[in-house]
N, C-alpha and C positions, 0 to 999 in steps of 0.2 A: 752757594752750597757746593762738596765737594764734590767731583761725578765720582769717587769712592769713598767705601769707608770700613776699616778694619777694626774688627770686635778684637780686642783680647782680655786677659787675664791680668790677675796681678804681675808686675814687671821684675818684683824681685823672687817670684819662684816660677814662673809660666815658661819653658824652656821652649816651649812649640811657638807661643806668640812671639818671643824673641827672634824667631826662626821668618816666621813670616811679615813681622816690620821691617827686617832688615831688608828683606826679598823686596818688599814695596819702598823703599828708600833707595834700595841699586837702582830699579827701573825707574827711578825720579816721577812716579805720579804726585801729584797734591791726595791727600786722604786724611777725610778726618781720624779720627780716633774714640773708640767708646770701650768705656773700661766695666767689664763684670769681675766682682771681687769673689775669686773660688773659694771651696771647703764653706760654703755658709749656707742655712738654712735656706734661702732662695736661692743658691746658686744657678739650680739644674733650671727652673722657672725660665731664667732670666735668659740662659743661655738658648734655651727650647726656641725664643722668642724673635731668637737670629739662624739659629740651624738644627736641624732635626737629628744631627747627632750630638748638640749640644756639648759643644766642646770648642776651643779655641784654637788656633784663630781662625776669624771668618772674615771676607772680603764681602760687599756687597759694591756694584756695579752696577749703578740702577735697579732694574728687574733681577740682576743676576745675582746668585751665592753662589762662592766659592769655596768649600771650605778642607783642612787639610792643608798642614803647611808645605807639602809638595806641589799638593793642586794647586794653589796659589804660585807660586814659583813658577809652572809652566803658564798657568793663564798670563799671571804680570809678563814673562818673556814673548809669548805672541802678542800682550797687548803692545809692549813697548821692544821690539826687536834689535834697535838701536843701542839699547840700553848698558851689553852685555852680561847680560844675568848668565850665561853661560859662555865658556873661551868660544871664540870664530873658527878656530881649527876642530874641521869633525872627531878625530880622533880623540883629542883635548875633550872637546864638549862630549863624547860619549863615555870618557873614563869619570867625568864629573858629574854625568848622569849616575853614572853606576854608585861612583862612593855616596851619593848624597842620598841615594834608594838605600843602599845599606844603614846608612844613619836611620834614614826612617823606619828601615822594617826590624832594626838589631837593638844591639847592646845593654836588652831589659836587665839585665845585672847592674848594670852600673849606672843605670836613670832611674831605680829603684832605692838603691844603696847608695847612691851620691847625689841624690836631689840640688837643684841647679838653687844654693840660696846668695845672692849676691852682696849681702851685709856679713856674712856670719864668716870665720877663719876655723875648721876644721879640725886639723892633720893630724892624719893617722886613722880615721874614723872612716864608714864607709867600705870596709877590707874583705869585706863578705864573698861566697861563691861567685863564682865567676866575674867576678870584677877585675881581677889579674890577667884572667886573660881578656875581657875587654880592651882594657887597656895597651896591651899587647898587641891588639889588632889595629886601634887606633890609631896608635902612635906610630907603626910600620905602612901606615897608608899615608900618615902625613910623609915619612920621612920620603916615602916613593915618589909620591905628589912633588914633593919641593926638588926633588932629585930631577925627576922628570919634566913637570914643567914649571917650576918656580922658579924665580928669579938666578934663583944660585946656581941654577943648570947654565945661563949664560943666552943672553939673548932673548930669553924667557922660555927657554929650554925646547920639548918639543910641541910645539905649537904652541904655547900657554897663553897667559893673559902681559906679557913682557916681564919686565924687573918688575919686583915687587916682593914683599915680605908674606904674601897671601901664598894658598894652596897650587895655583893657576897664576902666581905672581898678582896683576891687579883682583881685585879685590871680586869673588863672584858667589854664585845662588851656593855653592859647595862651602863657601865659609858659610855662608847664613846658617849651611846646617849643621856645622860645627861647632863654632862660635859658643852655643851652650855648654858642649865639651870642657871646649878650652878654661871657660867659667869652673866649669867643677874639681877637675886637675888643680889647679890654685886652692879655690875654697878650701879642699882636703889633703893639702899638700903631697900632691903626688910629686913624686922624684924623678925626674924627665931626662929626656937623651937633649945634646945639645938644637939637634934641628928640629922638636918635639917642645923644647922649651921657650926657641925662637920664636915660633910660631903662636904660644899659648903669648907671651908680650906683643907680639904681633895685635891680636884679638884685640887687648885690654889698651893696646895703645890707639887703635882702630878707633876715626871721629863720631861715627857712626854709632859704636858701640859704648863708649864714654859718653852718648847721649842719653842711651836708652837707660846704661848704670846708674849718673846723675839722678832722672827720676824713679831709678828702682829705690832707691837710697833713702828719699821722700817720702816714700810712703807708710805709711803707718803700720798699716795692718801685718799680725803674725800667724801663719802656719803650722800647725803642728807639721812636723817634718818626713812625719811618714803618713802623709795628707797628700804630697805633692811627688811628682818622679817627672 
């Protein structure tokens, strides 16, 4: 039996359990997996039945819930400290705290009006208020990131995760909470700057992520599309 196990969503639109499997894949625990299928008559039920804000994704830890794909993130990194779910360099680790809170607490425009669907090809759609300048935002934090401490800074810039094609060079909890981004820019064919575009191939080339795509691809089941953000 697994000592965890992560609730999520459907794989090809749940953008938040994307967020929190990858976080439990950095930090290498074993965890099973249990899938509630959203937008359906039992949905709310089913979810109630793992956390009382009935929403995805949820850790359980023996006795423990955790849920919230941030909370998750910092629990898995005290569980496994090793692991680097965040760079080792304080400064590093606190500017990837920060981007990845802005992920969580921002850019309702564009996870609204670009829902994360990882079968479907877009472009051009999506273009609604405030989405341009989402996008705007996001794309100037990656390119800082990569500037700063990604690979291409040299060395792995200041303090980062060494060479690598990631945010922080190796791969950390700040891509997890991107990674759905990256998905949506493709699906809707956004039109990317060169270090903005790297990075979105970066994701989609990511083994990890080609994992989770694989069984989003599988699955049967369809969303109305303004059902899901």
């Amino acid at each position: 039996m697994a000592e965890f196990t992560l609730i999520l969503g459907n794989k090809n639109y749940s953008s938040w359990s994307l967020r929190g499997w990858l976080a439990a894949r950095l930090a290498g625990i074993a965890f099973a997996e249990r899938l509630v299928r959203l937008s359906e008559p039992g949905s709310r039920a089913a979810l109630l039945a793992h956390s009382p804000a009935a929403k995805v994704p949820v850790l359980h830890h023996g006795e423990r819930v955790i849920w919230d794909s941030l909370a998750i993130v910092e629990y898995l990194a005290e569980q496994r400290p090793g692991a680097g779910l965040w760079p080792a360099e304080p400064g590093a680790r606190a500017h990837a705290r920060s981007i990845a809170a802005e992920m969580h607490a921002g850019f309702a425009p564009l996870r609204r009006q670009m829902p994360m669907n990882l079968r479907k090809s877009l472009p051009g759609k999506g273009r609604g208020p405030g989405v341009a300048e989402d996008i705007e935002r996001i794309t100037a934090l990656w390119q800082d990131c990569r500037r700063r401490f990604g690979g291409n800074a040299g060395g792995g810039g200041d303090g980062g995760g060494g060479d690598g094609p990631f945010l922080f060079g190796r791969a950390s909890a700040a891509d997890a909470m991107y990674a759905p981004v990256a998905t949506r820019l493709r699906t809707y064919g956004v039109a990317l700057d060169p270090a903005s575009a790297a990075y979105v191939e970066a994701i989609h080339a990511w083994p990890l992520f080609r994992e989770w795509q694989a069984a989003a691809l599988e699955e049967p089941w369809v969303i109305a599309e303004d059902e899901v953000a």
